[in-house]
C-alpha positions in Angstrom: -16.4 2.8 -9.5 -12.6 1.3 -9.8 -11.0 3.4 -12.6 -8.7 1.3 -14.9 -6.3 4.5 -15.8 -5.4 5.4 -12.5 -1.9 5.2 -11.8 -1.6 2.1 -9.6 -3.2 0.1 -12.1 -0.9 0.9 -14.6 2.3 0.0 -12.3 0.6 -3.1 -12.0 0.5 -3.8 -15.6 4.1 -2.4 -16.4 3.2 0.4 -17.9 4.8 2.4 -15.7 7.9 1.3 -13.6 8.4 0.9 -9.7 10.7 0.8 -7.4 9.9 -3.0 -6.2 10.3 -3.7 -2.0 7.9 -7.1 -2.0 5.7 -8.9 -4.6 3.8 -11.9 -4.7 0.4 -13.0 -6.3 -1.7 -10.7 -4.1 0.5 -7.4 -3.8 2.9 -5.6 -4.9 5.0 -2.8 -2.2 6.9 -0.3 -3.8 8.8 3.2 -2.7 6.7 6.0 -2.9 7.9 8.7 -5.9 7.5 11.6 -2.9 8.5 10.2 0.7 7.1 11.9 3.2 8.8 10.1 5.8 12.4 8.2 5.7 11.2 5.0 4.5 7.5 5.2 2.8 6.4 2.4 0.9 2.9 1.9 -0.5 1.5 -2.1 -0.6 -1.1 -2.4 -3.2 -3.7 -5.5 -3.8 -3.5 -6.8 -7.3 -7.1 -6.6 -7.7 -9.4 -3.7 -8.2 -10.9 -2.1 -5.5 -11.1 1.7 -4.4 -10.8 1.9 -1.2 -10.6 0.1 2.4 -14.3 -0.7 2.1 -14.5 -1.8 -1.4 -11.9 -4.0 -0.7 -13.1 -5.8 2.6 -17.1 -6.0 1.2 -16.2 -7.7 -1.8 -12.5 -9.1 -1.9 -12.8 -13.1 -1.0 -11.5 -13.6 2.4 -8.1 -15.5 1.5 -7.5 -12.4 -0.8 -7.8 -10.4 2.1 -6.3 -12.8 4.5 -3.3 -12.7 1.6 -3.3 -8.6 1.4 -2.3 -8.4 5.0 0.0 -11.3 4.9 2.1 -9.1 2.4 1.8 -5.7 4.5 3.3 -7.5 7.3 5.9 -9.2 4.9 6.8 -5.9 3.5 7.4 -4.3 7.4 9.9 -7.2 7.8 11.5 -7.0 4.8 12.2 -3.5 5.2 13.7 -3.9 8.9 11.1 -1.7 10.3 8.9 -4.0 12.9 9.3 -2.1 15.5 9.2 1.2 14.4 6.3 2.1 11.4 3.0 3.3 11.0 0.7 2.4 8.5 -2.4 4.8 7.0 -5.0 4.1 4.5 -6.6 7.3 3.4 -10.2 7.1 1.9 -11.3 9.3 -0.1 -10.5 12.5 -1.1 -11.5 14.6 1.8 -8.9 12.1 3.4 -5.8 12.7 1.2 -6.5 9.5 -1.2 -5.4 10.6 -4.4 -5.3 7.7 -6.1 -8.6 5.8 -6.1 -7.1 2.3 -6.0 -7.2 0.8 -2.1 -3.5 1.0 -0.7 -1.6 1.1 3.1 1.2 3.6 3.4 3.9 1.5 5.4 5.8 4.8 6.9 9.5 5.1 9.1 11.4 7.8 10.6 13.8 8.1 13.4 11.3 10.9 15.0 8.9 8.3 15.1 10.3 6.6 17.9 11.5 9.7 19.5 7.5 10.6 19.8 7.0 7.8 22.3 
């Protein structure tokens, strides 16, 4: 069940303030308050949903179709195409702390040094 406290839903609303990278009428991307890689933005949908699978079963499919648009706009704006990974954790035994479906858009210069 979608929590209306958590802290995602109150960026949305302005209550608390962001560091904005993209935003349009589907999501918002901002800079995560503790990096864990060089650049390491989250992209949020503006609707309520908990995780991965709330948010494909019951998202309309232009919402969805719109979600990913703005991921992928979010990776360009931030110069990273060729060198990012993105994570969706779900559920706590995964590392999802906050119960409101969101991609981790991650880049570091030992990324590419990996391959």
């Amino acid at each position: 069940m979608y929590n209306k406290d958590n802290v995602f839903a109150k960026i949305l609303c302005g209550q608390i303030p962001n560091k904005t990278v993209y935003s349009d009428d589907y999501v918002l991307a901002f800079y995560d308050v503790a990096p864990r890689a060089r650049v390491h933005v989250l992209v949020i949908p503006r609707g309520e949903y908990v995780d991965i699978f709330d948010f494909t079963q019951n998202a309309p499919e232009d919402v969805q179709v719109a979600f990913w648009r703005g991921v992928r706009n979010t990776v360009e704006k931030l110069g990273v195409r060729d060198n990012f990974r993105t994570i969706a954790n779900t559920g706590r035994g995964a590392g999802q702390s906050v119960m409101h479906f969101h991609v981790h858009i991650m880049s570091d210069d030992r990324f590419s040094e990996e391959l």
